[in-house]
C-alpha positions in Angstrom: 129.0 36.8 -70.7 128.4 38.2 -67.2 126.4 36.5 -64.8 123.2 37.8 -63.7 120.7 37.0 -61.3 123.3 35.4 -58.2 122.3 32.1 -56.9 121.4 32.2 -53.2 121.3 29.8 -50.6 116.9 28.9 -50.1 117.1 30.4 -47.0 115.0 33.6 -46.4 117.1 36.9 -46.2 115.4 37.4 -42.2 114.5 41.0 -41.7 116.0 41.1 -38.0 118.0 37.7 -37.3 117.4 38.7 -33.1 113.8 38.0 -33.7 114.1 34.7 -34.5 115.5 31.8 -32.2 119.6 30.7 -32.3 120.0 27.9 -34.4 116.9 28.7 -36.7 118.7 27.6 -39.6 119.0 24.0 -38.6 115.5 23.6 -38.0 113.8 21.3 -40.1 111.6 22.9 -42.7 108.5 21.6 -45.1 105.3 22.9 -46.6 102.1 22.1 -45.4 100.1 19.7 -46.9 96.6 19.0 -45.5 95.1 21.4 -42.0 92.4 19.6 -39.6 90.9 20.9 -36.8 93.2 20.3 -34.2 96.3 18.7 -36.4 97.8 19.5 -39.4 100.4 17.9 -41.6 104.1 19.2 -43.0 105.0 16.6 -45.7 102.1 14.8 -45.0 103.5 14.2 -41.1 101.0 14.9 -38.5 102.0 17.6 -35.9 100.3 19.9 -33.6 100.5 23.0 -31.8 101.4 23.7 -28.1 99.0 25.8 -26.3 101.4 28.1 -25.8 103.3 27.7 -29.6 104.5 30.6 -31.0 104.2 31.5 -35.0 105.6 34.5 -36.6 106.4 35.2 -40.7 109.4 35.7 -42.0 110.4 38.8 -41.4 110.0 38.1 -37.3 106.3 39.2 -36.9 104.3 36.9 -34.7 101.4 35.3 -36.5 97.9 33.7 -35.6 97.3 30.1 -35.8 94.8 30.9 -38.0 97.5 31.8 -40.9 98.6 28.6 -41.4 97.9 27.5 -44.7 97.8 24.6 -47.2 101.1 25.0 -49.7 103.0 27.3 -46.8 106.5 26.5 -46.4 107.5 26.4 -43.1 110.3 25.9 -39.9 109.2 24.2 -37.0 110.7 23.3 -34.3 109.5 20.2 -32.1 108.9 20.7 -28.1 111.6 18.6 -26.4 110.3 15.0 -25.2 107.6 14.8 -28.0 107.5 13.6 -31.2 105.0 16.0 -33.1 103.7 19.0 -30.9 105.2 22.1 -32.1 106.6 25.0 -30.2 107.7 27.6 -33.0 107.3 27.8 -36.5 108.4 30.1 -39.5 105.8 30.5 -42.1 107.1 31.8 -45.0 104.2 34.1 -46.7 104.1 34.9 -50.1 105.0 38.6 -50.2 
């Protein structure tokens, strides 16, 4: 028979690939486990936002802090010379 139903990569189709930063798709990626007041985890590693971090969904949009969420998969990506304070991240909403 006929295949059905193509396999693609796990990568989200972006809406407009100039919203989003070059090199995007080496970014690490993880879901959020666990959200404290100031810190959360992705895959149970503590990280944190910069001040001036910037968030936005998958189709490009920017986003608050407030809509991270337990269970989100995201990309981050981590501010240069720290180990866990994050500059941008990708949160990938259920539609």
């Amino acid at each position: 028979g006929h295949v059905t139903g193509v396999q693609t990569c796990a990568l989200p189709i972006w809406a407009d690939e100039s919203s989003l930063p070059a090199g995007v798709a080496s970014y690490p990626s993880g879901k959020v486990t666990s959200i404290y007041e100031r810190t959360f985890q992705i895959d149970g590693r503590t990280v944190s936002l910069v001040p001036e971090a910037v968030l936005v969904d998958q189709h490009g949009d920017p986003l608050p802090p407030t809509a991270l969420r337990v269970d989100i998969d995201v990309k981050y990506h981590i501010q240069k010379g720290t180990m866990d304070k994050i500059d941008w991240m990708l949160l990938i909403l259920p539609e």
